[in-house]
C-alpha positions as CSV (number, residue, x, y, z in Angstrom):
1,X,-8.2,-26.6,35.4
2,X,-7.4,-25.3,39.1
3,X,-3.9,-26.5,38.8
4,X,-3.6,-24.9,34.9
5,X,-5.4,-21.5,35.8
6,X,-3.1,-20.6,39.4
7,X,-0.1,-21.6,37.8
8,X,2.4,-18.8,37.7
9,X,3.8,-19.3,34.1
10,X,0.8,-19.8,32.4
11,X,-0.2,-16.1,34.2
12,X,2.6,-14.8,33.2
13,X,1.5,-16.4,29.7
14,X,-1.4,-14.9,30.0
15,X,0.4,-11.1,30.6
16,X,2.9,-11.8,27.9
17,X,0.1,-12.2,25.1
18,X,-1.6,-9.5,26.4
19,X,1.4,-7.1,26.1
20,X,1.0,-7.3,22.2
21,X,-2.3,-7.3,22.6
22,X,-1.9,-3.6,24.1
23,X,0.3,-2.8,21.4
24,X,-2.1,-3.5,18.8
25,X,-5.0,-1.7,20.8
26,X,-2.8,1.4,21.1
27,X,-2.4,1.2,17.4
28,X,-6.3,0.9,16.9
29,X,-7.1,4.2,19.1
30,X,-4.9,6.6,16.8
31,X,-7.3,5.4,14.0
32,X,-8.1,8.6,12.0
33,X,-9.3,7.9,8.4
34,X,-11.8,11.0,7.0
35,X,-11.4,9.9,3.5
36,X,-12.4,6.6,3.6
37,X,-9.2,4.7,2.2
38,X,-10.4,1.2,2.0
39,X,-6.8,0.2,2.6
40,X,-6.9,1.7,6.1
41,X,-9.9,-0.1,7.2
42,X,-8.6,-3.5,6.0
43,X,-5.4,-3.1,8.0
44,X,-7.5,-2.0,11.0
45,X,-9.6,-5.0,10.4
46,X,-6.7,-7.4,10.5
47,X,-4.7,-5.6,14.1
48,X,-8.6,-6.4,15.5
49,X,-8.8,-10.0,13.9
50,X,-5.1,-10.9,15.6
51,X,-6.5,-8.9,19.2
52,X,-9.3,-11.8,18.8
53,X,-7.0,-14.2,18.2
54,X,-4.2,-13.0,20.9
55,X,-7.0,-13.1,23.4
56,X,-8.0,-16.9,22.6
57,X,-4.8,-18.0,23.2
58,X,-4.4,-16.1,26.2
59,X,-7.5,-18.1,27.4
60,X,-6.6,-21.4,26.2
61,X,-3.0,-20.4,28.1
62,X,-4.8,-21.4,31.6
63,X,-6.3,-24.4,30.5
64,X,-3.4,-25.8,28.2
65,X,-3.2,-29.0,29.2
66,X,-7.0,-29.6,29.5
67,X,-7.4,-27.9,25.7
68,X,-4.2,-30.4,24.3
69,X,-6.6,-33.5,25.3
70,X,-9.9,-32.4,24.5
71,X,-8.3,-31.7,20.9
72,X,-6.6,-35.0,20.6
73,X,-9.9,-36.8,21.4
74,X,-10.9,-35.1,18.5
75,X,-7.9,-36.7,16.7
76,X,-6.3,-32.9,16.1
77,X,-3.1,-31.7,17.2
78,X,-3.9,-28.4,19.1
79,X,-0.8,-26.8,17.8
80,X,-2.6,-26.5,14.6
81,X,-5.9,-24.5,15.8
82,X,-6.0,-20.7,14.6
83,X,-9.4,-19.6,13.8
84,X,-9.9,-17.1,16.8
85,X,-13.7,-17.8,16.8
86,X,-13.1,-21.3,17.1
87,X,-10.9,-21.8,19.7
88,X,-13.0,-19.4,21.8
89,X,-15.9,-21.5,21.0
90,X,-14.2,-24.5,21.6
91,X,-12.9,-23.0,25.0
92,X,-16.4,-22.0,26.2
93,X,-17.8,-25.4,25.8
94,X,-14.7,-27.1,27.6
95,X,-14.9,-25.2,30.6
96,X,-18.6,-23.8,30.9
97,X,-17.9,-22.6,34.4
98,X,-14.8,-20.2,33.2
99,X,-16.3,-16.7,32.9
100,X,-14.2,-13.6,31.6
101,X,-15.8,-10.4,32.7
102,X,-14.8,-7.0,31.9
103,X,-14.2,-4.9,34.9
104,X,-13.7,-1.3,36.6
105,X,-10.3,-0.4,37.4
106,X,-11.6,1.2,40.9
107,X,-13.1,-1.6,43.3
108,X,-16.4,-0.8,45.4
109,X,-16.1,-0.8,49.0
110,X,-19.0,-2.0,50.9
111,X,-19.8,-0.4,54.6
112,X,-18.7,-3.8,56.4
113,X,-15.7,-3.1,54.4
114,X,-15.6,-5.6,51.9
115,X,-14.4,-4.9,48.3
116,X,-16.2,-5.9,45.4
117,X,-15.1,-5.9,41.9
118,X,-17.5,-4.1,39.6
119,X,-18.5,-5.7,35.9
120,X,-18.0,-3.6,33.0
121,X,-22.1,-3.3,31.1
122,X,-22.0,-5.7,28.5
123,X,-23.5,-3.0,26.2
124,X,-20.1,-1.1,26.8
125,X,-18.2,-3.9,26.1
126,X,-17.1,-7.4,24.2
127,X,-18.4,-10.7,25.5
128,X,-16.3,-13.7,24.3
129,X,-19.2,-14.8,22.2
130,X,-19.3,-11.4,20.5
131,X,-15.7,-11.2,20.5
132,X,-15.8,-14.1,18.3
133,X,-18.9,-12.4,15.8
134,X,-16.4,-9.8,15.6
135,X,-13.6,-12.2,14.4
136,X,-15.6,-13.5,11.8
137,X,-16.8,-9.8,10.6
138,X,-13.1,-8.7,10.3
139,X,-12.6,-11.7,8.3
140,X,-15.3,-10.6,5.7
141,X,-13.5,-6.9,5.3
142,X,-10.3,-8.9,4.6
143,X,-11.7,-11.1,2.0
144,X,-12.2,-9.8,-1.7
145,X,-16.2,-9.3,-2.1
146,X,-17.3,-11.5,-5.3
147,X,-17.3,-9.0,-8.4
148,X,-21.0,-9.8,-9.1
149,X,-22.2,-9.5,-5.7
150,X,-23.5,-5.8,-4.1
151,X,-21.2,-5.7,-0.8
152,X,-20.9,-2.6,1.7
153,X,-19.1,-4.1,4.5
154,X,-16.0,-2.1,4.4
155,X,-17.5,1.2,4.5
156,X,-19.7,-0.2,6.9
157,X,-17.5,-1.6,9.3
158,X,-15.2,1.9,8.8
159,X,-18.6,3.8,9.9
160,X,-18.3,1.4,12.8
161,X,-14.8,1.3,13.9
162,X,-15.0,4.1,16.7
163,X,-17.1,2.0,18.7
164,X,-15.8,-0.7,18.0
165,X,-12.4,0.2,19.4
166,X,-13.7,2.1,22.8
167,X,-15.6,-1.4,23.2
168,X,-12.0,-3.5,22.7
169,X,-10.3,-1.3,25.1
170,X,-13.2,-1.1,27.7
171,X,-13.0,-5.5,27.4
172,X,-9.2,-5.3,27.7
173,X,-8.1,-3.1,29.8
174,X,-9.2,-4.2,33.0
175,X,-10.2,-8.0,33.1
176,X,-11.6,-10.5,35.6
177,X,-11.3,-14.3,34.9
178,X,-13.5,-15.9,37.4
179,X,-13.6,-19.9,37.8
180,X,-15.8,-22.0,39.9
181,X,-14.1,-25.6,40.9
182,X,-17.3,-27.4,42.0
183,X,-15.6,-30.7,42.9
184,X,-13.3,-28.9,45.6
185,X,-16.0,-26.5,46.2
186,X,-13.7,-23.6,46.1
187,X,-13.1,-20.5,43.3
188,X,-10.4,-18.6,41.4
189,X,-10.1,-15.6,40.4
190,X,-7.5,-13.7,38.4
191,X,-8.0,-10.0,37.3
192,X,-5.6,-8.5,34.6
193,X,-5.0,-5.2,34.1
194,X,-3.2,-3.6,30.6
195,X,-1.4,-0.8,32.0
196,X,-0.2,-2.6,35.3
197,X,3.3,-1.8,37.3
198,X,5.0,0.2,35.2
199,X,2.3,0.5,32.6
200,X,3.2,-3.1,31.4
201,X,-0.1,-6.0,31.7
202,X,-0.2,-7.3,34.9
203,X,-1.9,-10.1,36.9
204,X,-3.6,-10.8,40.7
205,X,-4.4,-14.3,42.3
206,X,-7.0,-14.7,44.4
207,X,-8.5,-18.2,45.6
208,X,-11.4,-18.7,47.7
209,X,-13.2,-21.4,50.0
210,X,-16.6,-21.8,48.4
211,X,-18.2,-20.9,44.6
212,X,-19.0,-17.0,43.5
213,X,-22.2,-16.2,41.9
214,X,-23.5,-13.1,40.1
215,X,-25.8,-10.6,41.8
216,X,-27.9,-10.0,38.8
217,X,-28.3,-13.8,37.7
């Protein structure tokens, strides 16, 4: 994956997806819906069902290669995967040691100097496990409820929606995608940021001699 994740088109990838991802975002945070119109909170439902899916194949966009032969093993043509939640599950157990991290715009400098990045608190934010839950919930609001079955999930994921945006935009808009290569015994690390240069999504490299861990683990 080293050679996939520092290459500069599959950044750049990486940027592009995430410019429509942006849009969509935007869209979400001028939700406003005080009377409830069902029809509102499906089509919110879907812009956060295609951020999901815009965000899995912004990750499998780094690892491409590695993804388009670990699905033909499985005797499937990549080109035809689109569930959002599985692709990001499928990504996860591919690459174990690819971790995406929400983080602070602002970095922490240390007294010697050195600057850290800062993790987001997962309670403010989206894991890419949770990301995927939340996939599979919009996909429920989408669906027609069966006619004999009692179902509130509309009005509960309306109810919702407020936190569930500020989460999406604290994941998104500052990102960290840190990769351990354990063979070579060196690290990568990319961090993404939504309103880059010119407030369009932008990337930074960074490779290191040796393997990061985290402080709390």
């Amino acid at each position: 994956m080293k050679r996939e994740i520092r290459d500069r088109k599959n950044l750049e990838k990486y940027t592009q997806q995430m410019g429509e991802l942006k849009e969509r975002l935007e869209f979400l945070k001028s939700y406003k819906n005080t009377k409830k119109d069902r029809f509102l909170v499906e089509n919110s439902a879907l812009h956060v069902r295609k951020i999901v899916e815009l965000f899995a194949f912004s990750l499998m966009s780094l690892q491409k290669d590695l993804y388009k032969v670990y699905r033909q093993n499985a005797g499937i043509d990549f080109l035809k995967d689109w569930n959002g939640r599985d692709i990001l599950t499928k990504l996860i157990s591919l690459n174990p040691d690819c971790y995406f991290k929400p983080i602070r715009r602002e970095l922490m400098v240390k007294p010697n100097g050195v600057k850290e990045i800062t993790f987001i608190d997962e309670k403010e934010c989206y894991t890419v496990k949770r990301l995927g839950r939340l996939y599979e919930r919009c996909g429920g609001v989408l669906h027609v409820t069966n006619p004999w079955k009692s179902c509130n999930k509309t009005e509960s994921f309306h109810g919702e929606l407020p936190s569930i945006i500020r989460k999406l935009v604290a994941t998104f808009e500052n990102q960290s995608i840190l990769v351990n290569h354990w063979q070579s015994q060196d690290s990568t690390v990319v961090l993404v940021h939504l309103a880059g240069e010119a407030g369009k999504p932008s990337y930074s490299l960074a490779e290191g001699g040796g393997n990061f861990r985290f402080d709390a683990e």
